[in-house]
DSSP file (Angstrom, degrees, kcal/mol; ACC not computed):
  #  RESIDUE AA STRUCTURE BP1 BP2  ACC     N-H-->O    O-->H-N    N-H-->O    O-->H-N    TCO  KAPPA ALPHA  PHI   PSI    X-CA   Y-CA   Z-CA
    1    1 A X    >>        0   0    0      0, 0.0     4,-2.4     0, 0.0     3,-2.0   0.000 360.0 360.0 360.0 -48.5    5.0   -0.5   -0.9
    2    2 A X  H 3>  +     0   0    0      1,-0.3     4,-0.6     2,-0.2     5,-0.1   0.790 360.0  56.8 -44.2 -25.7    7.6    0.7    1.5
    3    3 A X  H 3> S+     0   0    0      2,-0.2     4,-0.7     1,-0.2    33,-0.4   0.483 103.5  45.1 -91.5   1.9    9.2   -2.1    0.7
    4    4 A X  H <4 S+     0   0    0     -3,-2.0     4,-0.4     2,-0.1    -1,-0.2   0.650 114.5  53.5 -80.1 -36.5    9.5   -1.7   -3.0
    5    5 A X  H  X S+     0   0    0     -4,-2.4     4,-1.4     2,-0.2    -2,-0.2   0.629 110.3  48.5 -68.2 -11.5   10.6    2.1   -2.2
    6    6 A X  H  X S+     0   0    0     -4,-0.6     4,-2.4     2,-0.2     5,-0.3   0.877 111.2  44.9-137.8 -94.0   13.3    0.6    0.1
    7    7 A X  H  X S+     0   0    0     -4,-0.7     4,-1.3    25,-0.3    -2,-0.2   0.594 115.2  56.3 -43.7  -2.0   14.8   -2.2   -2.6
    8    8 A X  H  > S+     0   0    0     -4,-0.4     4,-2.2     2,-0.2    -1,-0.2   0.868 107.9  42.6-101.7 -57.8   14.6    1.1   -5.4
    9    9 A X  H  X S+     0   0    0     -4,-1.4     4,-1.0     1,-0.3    -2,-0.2   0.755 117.9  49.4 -65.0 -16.4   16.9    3.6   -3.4
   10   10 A X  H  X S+     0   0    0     -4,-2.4     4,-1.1     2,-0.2     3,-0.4   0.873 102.6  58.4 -66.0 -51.1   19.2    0.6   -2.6
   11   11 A X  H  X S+     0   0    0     -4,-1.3     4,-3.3    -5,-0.3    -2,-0.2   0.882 112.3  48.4 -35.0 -50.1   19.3   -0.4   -6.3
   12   12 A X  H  X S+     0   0    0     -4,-2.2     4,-1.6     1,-0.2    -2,-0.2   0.854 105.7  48.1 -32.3 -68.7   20.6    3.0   -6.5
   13   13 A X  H  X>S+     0   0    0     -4,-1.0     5,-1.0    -3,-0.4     4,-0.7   0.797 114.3  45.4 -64.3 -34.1   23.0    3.3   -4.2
   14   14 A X  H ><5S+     0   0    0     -4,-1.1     3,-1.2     1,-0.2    -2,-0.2   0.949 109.7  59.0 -94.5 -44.4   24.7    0.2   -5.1
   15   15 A X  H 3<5S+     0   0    0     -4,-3.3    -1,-0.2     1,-0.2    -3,-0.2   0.803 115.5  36.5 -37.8 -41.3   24.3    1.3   -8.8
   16   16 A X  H 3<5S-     0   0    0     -4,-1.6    -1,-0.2    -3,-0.1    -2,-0.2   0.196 104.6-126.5-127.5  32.1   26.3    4.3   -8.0
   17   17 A X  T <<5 +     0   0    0     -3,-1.2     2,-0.5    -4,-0.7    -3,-0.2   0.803  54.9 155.7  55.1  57.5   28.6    3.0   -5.6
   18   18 A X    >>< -     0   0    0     -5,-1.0     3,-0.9    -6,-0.0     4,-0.7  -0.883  49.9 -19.5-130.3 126.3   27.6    5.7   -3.0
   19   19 A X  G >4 S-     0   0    0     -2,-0.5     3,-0.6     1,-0.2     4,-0.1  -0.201 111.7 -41.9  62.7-153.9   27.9    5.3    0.7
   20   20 A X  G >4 S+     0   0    0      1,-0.2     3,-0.7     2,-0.1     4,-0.3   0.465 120.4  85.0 -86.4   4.7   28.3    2.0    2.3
   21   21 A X  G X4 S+     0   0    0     -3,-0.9     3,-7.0     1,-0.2    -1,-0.2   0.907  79.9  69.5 -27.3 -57.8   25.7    0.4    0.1
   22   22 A X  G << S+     0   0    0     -4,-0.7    -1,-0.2    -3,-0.6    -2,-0.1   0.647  93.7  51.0 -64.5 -25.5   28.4   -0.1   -2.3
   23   23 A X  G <  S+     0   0    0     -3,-0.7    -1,-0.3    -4,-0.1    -2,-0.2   0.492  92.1 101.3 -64.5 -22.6   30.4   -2.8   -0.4
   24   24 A X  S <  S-     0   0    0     -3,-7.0     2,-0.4    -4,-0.3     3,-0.1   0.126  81.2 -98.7 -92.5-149.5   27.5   -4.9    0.2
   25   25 A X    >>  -     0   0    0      1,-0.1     4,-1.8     2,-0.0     3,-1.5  -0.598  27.9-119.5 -88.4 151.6   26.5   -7.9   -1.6
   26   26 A X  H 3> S+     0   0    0     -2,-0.4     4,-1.9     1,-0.3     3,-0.3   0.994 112.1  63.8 -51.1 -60.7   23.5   -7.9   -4.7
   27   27 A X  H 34 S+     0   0    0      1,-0.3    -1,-0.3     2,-0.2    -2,-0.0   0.656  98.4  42.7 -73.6  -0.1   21.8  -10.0   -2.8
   28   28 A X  H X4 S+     0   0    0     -3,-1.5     3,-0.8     2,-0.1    -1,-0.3   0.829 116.0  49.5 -84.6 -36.8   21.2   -7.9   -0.1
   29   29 A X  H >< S+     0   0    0     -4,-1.8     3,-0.6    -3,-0.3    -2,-0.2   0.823 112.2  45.2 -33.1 -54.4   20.4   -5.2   -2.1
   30   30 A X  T 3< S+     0   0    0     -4,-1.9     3,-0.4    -5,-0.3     4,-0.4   0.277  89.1  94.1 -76.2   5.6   18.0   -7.0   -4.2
   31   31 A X  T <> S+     0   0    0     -3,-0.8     4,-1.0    -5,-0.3    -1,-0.2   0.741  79.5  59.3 -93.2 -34.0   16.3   -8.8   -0.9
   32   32 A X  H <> S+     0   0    0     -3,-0.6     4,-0.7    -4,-0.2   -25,-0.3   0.420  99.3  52.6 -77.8  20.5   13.5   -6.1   -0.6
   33   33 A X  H  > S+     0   0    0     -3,-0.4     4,-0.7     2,-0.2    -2,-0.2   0.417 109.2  48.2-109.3 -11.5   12.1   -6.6   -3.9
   34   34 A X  H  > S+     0   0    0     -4,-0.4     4,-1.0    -3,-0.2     3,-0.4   0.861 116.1  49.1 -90.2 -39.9   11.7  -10.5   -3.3
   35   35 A X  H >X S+     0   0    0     -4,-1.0     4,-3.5     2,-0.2     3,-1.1   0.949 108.1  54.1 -59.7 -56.6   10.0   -9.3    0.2
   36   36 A X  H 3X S+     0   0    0     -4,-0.7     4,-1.8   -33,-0.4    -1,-0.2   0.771 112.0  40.4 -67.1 -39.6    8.0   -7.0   -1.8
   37   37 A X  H 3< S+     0   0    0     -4,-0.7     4,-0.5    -3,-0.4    -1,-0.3   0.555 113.1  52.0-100.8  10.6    6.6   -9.9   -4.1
   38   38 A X  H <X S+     0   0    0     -3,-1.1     4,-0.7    -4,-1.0    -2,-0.2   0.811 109.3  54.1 -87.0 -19.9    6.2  -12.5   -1.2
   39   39 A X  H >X S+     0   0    0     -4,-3.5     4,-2.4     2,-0.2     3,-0.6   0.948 110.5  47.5 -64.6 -34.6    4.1   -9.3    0.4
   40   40 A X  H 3X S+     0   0    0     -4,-1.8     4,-2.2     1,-0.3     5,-0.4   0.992 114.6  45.8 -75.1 -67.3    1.8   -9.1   -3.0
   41   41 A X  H 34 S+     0   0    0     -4,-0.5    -1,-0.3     1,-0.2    -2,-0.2   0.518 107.0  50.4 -72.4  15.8    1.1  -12.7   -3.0
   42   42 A X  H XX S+     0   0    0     -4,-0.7     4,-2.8    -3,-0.6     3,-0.8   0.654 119.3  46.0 -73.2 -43.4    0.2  -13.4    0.7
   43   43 A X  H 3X>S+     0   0    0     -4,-2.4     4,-1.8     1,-0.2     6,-1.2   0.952 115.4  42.8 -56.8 -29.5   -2.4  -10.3    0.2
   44   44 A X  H 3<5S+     0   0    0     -4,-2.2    -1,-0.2    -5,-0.4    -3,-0.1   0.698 118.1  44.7-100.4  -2.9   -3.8  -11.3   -3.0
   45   45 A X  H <45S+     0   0    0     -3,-0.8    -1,-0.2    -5,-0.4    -2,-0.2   0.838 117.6  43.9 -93.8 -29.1   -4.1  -15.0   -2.0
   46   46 A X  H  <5S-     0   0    0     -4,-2.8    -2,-0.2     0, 0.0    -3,-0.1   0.525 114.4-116.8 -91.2 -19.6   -5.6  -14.3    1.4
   47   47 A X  T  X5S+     0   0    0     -4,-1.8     4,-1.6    -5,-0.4     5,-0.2   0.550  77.2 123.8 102.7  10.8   -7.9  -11.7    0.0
   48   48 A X  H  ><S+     0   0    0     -5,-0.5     4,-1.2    -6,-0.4    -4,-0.2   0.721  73.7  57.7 -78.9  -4.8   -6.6   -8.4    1.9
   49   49 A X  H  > S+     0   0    0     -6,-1.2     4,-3.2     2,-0.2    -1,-0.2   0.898 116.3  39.6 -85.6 -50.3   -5.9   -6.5   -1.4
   50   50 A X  H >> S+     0   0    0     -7,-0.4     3,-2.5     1,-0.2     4,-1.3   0.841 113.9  48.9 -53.4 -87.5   -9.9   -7.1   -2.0
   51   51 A X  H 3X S+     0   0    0     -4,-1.6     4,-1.5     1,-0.3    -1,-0.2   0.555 113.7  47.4 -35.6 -47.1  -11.3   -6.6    1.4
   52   52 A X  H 3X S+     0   0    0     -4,-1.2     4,-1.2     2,-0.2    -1,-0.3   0.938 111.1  52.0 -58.7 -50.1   -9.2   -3.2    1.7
   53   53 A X  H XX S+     0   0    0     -4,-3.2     4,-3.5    -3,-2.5     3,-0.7   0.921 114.2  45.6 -62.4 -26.0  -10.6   -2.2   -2.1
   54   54 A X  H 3X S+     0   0    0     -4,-1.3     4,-2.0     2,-0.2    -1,-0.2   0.854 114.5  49.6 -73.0 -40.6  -14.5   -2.9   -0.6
   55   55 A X  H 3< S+     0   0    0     -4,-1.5    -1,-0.2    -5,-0.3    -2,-0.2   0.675 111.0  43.1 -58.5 -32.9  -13.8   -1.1    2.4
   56   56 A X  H XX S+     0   0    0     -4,-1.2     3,-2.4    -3,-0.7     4,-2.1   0.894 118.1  47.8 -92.1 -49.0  -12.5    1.8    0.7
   57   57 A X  H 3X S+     0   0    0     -4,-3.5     4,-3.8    -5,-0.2     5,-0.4   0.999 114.6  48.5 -37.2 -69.0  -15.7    1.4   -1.9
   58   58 A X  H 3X S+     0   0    0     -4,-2.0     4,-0.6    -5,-0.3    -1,-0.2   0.659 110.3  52.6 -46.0  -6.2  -18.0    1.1    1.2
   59   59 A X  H <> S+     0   0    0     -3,-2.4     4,-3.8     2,-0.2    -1,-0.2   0.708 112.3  41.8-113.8 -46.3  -16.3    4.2    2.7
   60   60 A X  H  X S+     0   0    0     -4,-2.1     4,-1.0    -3,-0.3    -2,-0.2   0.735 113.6  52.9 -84.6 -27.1  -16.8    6.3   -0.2
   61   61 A X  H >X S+     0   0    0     -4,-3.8     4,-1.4    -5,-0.3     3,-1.2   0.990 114.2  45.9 -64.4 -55.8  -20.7    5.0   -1.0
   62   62 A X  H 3X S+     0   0    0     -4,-0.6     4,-1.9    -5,-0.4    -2,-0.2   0.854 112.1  47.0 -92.7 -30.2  -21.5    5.8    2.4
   63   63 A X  H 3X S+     0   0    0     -4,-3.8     4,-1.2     2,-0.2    -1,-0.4   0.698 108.4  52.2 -67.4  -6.2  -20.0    8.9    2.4
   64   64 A X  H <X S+     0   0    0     -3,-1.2     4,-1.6    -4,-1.0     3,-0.5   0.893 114.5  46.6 -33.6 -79.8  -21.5   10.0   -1.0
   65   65 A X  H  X S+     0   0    0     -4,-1.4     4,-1.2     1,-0.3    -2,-0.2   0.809 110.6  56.6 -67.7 -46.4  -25.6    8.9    0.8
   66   66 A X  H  X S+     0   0    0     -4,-1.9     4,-2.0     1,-0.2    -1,-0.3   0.927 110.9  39.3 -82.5 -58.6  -24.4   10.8    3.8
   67   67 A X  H  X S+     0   0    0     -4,-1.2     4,-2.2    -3,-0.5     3,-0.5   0.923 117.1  50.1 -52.5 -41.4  -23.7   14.3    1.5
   68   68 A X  H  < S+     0   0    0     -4,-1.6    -1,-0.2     1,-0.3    -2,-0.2   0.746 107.2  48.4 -96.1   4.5  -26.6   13.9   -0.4
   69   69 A X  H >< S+     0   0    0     -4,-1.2     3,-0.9    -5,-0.3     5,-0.3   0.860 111.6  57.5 -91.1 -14.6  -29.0   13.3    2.6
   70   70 A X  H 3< S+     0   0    0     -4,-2.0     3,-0.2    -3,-0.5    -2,-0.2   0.741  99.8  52.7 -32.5 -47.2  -27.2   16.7    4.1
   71   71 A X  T 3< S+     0   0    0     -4,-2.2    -1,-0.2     1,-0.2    -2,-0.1   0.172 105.3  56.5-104.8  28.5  -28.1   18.7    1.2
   72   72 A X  S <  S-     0   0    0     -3,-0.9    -1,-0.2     2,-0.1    -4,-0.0  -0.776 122.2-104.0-129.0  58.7  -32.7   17.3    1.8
   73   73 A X  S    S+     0   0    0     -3,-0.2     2,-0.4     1,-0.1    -3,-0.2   0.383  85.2 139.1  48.8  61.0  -32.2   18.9    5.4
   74   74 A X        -     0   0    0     -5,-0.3     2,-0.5    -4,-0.2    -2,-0.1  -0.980  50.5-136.4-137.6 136.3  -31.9   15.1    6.5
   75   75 A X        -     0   0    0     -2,-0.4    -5,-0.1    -3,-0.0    -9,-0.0  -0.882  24.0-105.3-115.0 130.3  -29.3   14.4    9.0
   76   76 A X        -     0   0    0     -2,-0.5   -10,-0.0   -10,-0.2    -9,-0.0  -0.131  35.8-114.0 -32.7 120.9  -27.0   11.2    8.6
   77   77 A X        -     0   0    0      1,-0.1     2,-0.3     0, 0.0    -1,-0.1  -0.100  29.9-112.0 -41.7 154.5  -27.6    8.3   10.8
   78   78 A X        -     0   0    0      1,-0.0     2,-0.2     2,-0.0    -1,-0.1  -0.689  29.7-108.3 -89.9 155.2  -25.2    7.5   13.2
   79   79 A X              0   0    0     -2,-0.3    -1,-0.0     1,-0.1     0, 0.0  -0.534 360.0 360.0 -42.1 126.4  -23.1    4.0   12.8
   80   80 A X              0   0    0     -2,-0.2    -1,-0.1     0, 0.0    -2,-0.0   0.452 360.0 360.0 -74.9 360.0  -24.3    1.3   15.6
């Protein structure tokens, strides 16, 4: 994501021929937004965009069981 934010403010610069941006070449300018889609397809062939959304799900179930055994006077198990 940084690296989309990165290739946007560069587009930018180079668009409006501001600082030294403006000398270089397109294709350095345009070189973190090809980084940006080799980053989306390694994650999303290797499965880290899933495993992070299940983690974040798993994070948010267990806190969810945790509140509601807090508010029955039950106190949350700890993690092993």
């Amino acid at each position: 994501m940084y690296m989309l934010g990165l290739g946007i403010i560069l587009a930018l610069l180079k668009y409006l021929e501001i600082g030294p941006v403006a000398a270089w070449s397109w294709w350095w300018v345009l070189s973190p937004f090809a980084l940006t889609i080799l980053w989306w397809a390694w994650a999303d062939s290797t499965g880290y965009t899933k495993r992070k959304a299940m983690e974040k799900m798993d994070e948010r179930k267990q806190e969810r069981i945790d509140k509601q055994k807090e508010a029955m006077g039950m106190r949350p198990r700890k993690p092993r």
